[in-house]
C-alpha positions in Angstrom: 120.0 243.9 126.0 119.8 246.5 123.4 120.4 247.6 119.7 124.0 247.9 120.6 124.5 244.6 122.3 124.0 241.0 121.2 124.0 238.4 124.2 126.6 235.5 122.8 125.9 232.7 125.6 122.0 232.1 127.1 121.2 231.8 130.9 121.2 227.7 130.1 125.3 228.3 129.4 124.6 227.6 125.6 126.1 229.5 122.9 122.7 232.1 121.2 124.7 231.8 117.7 127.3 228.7 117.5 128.9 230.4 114.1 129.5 233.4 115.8 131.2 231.4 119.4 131.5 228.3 120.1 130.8 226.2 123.5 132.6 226.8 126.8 135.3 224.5 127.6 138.0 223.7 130.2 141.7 224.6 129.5 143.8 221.6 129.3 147.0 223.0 131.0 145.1 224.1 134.2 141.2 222.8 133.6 140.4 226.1 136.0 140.0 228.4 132.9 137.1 228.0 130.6 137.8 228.8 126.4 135.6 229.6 123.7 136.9 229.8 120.1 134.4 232.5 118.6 135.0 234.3 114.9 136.1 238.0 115.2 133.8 240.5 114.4 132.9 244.4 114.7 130.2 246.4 114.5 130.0 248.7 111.5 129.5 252.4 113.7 132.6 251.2 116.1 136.3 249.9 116.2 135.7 248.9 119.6 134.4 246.2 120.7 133.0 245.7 124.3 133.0 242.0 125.9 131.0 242.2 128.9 131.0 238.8 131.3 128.9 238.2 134.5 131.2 235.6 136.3 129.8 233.1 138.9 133.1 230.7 140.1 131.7 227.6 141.1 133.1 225.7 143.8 134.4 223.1 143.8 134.3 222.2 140.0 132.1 223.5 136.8 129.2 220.7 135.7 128.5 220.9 131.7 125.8 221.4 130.4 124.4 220.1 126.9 123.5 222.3 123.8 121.6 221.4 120.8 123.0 223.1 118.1 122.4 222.8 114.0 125.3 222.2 112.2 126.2 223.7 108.6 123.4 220.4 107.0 120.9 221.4 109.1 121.5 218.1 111.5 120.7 218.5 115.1 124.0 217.4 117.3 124.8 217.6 121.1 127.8 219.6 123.0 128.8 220.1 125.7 129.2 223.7 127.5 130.3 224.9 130.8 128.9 228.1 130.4 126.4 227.6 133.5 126.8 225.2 136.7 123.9 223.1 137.2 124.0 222.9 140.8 125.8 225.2 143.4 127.6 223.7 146.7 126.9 226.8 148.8 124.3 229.0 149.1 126.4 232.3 149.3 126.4 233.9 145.9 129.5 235.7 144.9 129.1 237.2 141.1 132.1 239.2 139.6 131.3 241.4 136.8 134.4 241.4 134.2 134.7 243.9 131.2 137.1 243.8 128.6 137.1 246.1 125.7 139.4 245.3 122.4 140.0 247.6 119.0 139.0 245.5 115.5 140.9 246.6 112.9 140.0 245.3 108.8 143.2 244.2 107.3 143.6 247.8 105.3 144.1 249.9 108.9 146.2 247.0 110.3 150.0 247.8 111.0 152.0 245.0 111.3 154.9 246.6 112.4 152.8 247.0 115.7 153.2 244.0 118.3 150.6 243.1 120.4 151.1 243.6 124.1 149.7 241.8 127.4 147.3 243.8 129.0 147.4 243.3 132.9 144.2 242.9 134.8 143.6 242.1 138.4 147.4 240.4 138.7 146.6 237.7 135.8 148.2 238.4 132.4 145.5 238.5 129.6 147.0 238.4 126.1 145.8 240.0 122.8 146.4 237.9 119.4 146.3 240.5 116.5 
């Protein structure tokens, strides 16, 4: 990692900063996709923004594992996060490395008469909230 690049979830799964994003966890239409709520942001020399992902499907199902995270009083709490399996059912490895770049715009360069459009990747329909 460096100057240009902050690393939001640690090789335990956890989130590094849980104001910036939040834990990992399962979709409850399909429980195969994993969420993360996480606050926008942008980096003051760029409107782009570059998520980079390192993607490890595990088979047959995702364990969680448990973060300790401060809260806002300074109180230690537990979470769970399936940001990393804890065990793997094979011994073949087969990582897929997934980049997605979006545009952050402050509200004075924002045009709302713009609508947000699907982007396509690989055949599954991502969608961009503005």
């Amino acid at each position: 990692v460096d100057s240009s690049e902050i690393v939001l979830i640690d090789s335990d799964g956890c989130p590094t900063d849980h104001f910036i994003m939040g834990p990992l966890y399962k979709s409850i239409d399909t429980g195969k996709v994993l969420l993360s709520y996480f606050d926008a942001f942008k980096f003051p020399s760029s409107e782009v923004v570059q998520f980079r992902a390192l993607v490890t499907p595990c088979m047959p199902a995702c364990e969680p594992v448990q973060c300790d995270q401060e809260d806002a009083s300074g109180e230690l709490r537990s979470v769970q996060s399936f940001g990393r399996r804890r065990r793997r059912s094979t011994t073949s490895r087969e990582d897929l490395l997934l980049v997605q770049s979006i545009q952050i715009t402050d509200k004075f360069g924002f045009n709302r008469n713009k609508s947000a459009s699907p982007a396509r990747y690989g055949g599954d329909e991502m969608s961009s909230i503005y």
